[in-house]
C-alpha angles and dihedrals in degrees: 000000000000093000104040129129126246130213110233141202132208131193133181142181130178129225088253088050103048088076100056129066123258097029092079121125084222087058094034077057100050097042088048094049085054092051098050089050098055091051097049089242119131117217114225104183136009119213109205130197114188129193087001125144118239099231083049102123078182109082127140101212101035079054090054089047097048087045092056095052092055087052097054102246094109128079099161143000126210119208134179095233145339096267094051079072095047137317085217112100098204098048093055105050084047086053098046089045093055089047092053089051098056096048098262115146116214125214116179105200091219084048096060098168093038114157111180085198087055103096077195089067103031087061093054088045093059091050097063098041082057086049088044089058093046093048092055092051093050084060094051090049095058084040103055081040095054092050091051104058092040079065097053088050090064085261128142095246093241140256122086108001112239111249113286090048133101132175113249112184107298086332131085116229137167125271098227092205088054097044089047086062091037085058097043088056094056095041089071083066098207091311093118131031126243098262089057096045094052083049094050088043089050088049102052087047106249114149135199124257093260083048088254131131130271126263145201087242099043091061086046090061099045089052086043085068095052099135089047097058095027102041103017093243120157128197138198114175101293098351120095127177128162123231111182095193082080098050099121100179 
């Protein structure tokens, strides 16, 4: 029928947990087909966020979902497990709240006997969406600590390396065609603004590390690192530490 409702499923992982076992969509997918089966309930559609936070409002294909329950399409949702819908507490209840109201039933596939009008289970629910938050900012914490101390021994803090830096191996070097162009942008000295820097950049055919053009912004943020590529100082909120092997100009 034209107007019938579909059962959906929604996965997420984050950046962080796409590198450890057990978080994967591929694994979200399987544990929510068994559990479907088990439960005699067909999935129709998945809706799928990768490499999306779980305190992200801000999710493409939650939005679609969501969309898609206002608009009547929707009678129930499976999900994994509680954090794959958010590890904020009060997102979620909100969330879960906004669903009830609209007539979408929940299952949550490691809550198998799951009833959303059970105060029993609601209460276990909350708890480990509590759980869910804390262990977010646990991460955070080791996170935020790590990259600390990779900063007092001399280290780029992690993540995505600024521009003049390659991997190599477990060590951090400099890309010699991107320092060549770090060292092109200082070497104006304040004699041309962003925007014609980026032009001249764009004209003589230098591109930036994902192949794309120069901006405005993208100087800015070279020359925004000035201590990094001109005195070899890297910062980490409030650590600081100097290595002059990354000095670049």
């Amino acid at each position: 029928m034209e107007n019938e409702k579909i059962v959906a499923a929604y996965c997420r992982v984050s950046t962080l947990e796409q590198k450890k076992k057990g978080y994967g969509i591929d694994i979200q997918m399987r544990d929510i087909k068994r559990y479907a089966e088990i439960f005699k309930l067909e999935v129709d559609d998945f809706y799928v966020d990768k490499a999306k936070s779980g305190i992200s409002e801000n999710r493409r294909a939650l939005r679609r979902l969501i969309k898609d329950c206002k608009a009547g399409k929707i009678q129930a949702i499976i999900v994994s497990s509680l954090d794959r819908l958010s590890r904020d507490l009060r997102f979620t209840e909100n969330l879960l709240h906004d669903l009830q109201k609209l007539g979408v039933k929940v299952f949550i596939a490691d809550m198998p006997h799951y009833d959303g009008n059970n105060r029993k289970d609601v209460l276990i629910r909350q708890i480990k969406e509590a759980i869910a938050e804390e262990n977010r900012k646990e991460i955070i914490e080791r996170l935020k600590k790590g990259r600390e101390e990779r900063v007092r021994r001399g280290k780029i803090a992690g993540g995505t390396l600024p521009y003049g830096y390659v991997r190599n191996s477990k060590e951090i070097k400099k890309n010699p065609q991107e320092a060549q162009i770090i060292r092109l942008i200082f070497s104006f000295d304040g004699s041309k603004s962003g925007q014609e820097i980026a032009d001249y950049l764009n004209e003589k055919g230098y591109q930036r590390r994902n192949g794309g053009p120069w901006t405005q912004r993208q100087v800015w943020s070279i020359q925004n690192r000035e201590d990094l590529y001109r005195r070899g100082i890297i910062k980490y909120g409030q650590v600081r530490a100097e290595n002059k092997d990354l000095i670049i100009v």
